[in-house]
N, C-alpha and C positions, 0 to 999 in steps of 0.2 A: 285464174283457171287452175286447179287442181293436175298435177300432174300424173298422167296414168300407171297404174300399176301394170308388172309384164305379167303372163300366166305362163306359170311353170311349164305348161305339158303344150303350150304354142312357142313354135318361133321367130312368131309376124312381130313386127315395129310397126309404131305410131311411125307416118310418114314425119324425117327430121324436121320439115317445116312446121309442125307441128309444136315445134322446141317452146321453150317459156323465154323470158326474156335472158336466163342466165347461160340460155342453151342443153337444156335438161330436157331428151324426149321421154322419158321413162326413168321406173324406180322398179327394182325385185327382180324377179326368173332368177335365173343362177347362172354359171359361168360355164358353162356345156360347151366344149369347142363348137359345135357347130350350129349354138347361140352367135358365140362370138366372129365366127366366119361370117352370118348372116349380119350379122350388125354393121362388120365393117364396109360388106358389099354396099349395103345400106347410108353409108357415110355417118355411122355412130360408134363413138368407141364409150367401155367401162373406165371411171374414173369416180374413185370415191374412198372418202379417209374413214380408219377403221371404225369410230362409231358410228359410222353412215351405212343404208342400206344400200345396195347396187347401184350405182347410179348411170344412167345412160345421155350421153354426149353427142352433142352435133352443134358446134358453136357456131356464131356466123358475128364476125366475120369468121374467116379459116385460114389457117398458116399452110401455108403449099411450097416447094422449092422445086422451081423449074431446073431441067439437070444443066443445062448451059449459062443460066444465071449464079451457079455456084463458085465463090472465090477465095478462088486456090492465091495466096499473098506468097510472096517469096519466102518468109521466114517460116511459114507454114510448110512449103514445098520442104523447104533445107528439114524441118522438125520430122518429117514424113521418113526421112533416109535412117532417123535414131530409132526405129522402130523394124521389129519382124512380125508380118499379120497372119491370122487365119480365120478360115469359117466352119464355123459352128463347131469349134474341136473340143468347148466347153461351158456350152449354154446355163448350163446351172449356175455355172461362177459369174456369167455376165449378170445375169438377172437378179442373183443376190446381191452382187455389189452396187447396181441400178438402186435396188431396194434399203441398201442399208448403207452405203457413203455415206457419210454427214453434208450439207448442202447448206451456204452460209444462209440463202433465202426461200428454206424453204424448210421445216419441224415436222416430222413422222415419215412418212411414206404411205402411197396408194399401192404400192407392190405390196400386195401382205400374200399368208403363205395361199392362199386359194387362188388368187391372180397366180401364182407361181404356179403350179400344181396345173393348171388347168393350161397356161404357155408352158409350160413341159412335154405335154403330150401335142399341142399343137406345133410343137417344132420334131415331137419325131413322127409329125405325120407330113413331115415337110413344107408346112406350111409359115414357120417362123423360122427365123434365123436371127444368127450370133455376127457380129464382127468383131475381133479379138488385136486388140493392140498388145505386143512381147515386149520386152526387154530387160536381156540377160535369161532370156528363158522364163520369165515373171510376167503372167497376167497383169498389165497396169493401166490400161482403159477398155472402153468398148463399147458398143451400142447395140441393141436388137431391136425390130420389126415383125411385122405380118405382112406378109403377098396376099394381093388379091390381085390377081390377073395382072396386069401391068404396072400398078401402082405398089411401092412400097409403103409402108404406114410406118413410119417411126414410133416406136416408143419411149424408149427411154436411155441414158448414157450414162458413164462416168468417169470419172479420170484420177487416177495417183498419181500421175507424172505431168509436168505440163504437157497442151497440145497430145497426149495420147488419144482422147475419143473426137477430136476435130481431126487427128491423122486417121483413125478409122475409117470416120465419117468421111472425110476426103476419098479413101480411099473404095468406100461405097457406091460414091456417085458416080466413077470413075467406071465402076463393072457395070452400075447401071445402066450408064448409057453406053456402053460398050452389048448389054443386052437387051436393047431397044426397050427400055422402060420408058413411062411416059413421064413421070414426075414423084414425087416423095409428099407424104401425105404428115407435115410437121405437127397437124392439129393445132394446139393451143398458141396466139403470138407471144415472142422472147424476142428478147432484145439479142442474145447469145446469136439463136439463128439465123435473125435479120442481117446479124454483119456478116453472116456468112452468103449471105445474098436471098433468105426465105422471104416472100410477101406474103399480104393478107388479100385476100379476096373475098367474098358475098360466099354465104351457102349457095349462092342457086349455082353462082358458076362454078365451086367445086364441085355439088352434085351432078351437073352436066358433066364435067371432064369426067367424074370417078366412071358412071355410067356409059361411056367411052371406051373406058381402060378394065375396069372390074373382072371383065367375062374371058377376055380377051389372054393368051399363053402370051407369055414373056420367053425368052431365050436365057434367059436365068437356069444355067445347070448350078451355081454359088459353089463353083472350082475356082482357089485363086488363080489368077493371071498376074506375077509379078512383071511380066515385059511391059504392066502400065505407070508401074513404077518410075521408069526410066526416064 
């Protein structure tokens, strides 16, 4: 079955079920934030290598990380205290280094500069956010996301220190459920996230939960709270 092209000037999706076998609901439209807001409402995120066209995602199974199934290991705990965090004090530096890390398994990047360009303005429209791992005053891991209503959507991390972006990450989950979020939306399965406690579930049931959480305010003001450090 042919997979549908988007139209520029609509911002409807094929319903995800819809997806092919590899999990592709669509191909083209462009990266419009308010494409991409709709997508994620939607349970589809862009993912696609530079000489591919747009491509649009809704995998099944789906990586999800419930905030109470996440594990915090002691050495991880102890790793957490070598670091000082912030949010969103430097979204551009997270997203570049997301993009251009070298990664033993894995050759290019799907962050290219119009994914950029395009979560740039979605984060000064508050709609994405940075988590910023320091040390010594030096940028050295970090992870960004999209909110939609109670659901965080991870996208993407990196780390030049050990344990910097699982300390972020940590530290994520932490405010999350401290601001009644419902769960973290991992997308694709890893092995990385699994140990950290992510499963895999059916599209139907993460389209149920997102449809749950989507529409729904979070108590997310993304002020750090170091008293969760403690």
């Amino acid at each position: 079955m042919p997979i549908p092209q988007l139209n520029k000037y609509s911002l409807t999706f094929p319903h995800p079920n819809e997806a092919n076998e590899e999990g592709i609901v669509a191909w083209g439209g462009d990266l419009n934030p308010s494409r991409i807001i709709r997508a994620y409402q939607s349970g589809i995120f862009p993912w696609n290598s530079p000489q591919d066209p747009i491509l649009w995602w809704s995998p099944n199974p789906r990586l999800i990380m419930e905030l109470d199934d996440f594990k915090l290991s002691r050495s991880l705990k102890k790793s957490m205290k070598k670091f000082t965090y912030k949010f969103d004090a430097d979204f551009s530096s997270v997203i570049r280094n997301c993009a251009y890390t070298p990664r033993a398994d894995q050759n290019g990047t799907w962050i290219q500069e119009d994914v950029i360009e395009s979560f740039e303005v979605l984060h000064g429209m508050g709609k994405v956010h940075s988590i910023e791992a320091y040390l010594d005053d030096r940028l050295v891991g970090g992870l960004y996301g999209i909110v939609v209503g109670r659901v965080f959507c991870g996208e993407s991390m990196f780390a030049h220190v050990s344990d910097a972006s699982k300390s972020a990450y940590a530290l994520l989950i932490m405010h999350l459920k401290k601001w009644n979020f419902d769960f973290v939306d991992c997308q694709v399965p890893t092995n990385h996230l699994k140990s950290l406690g992510a499963k895999e579930v059916s599209r139907e049931y993460f389209l149920e939960r997102l449809q749950k959480s989507c529409f729904e305010e979070s108590e997310g003001i993304w002020q750090l709270d170091n008293s969760l450090l403690k």
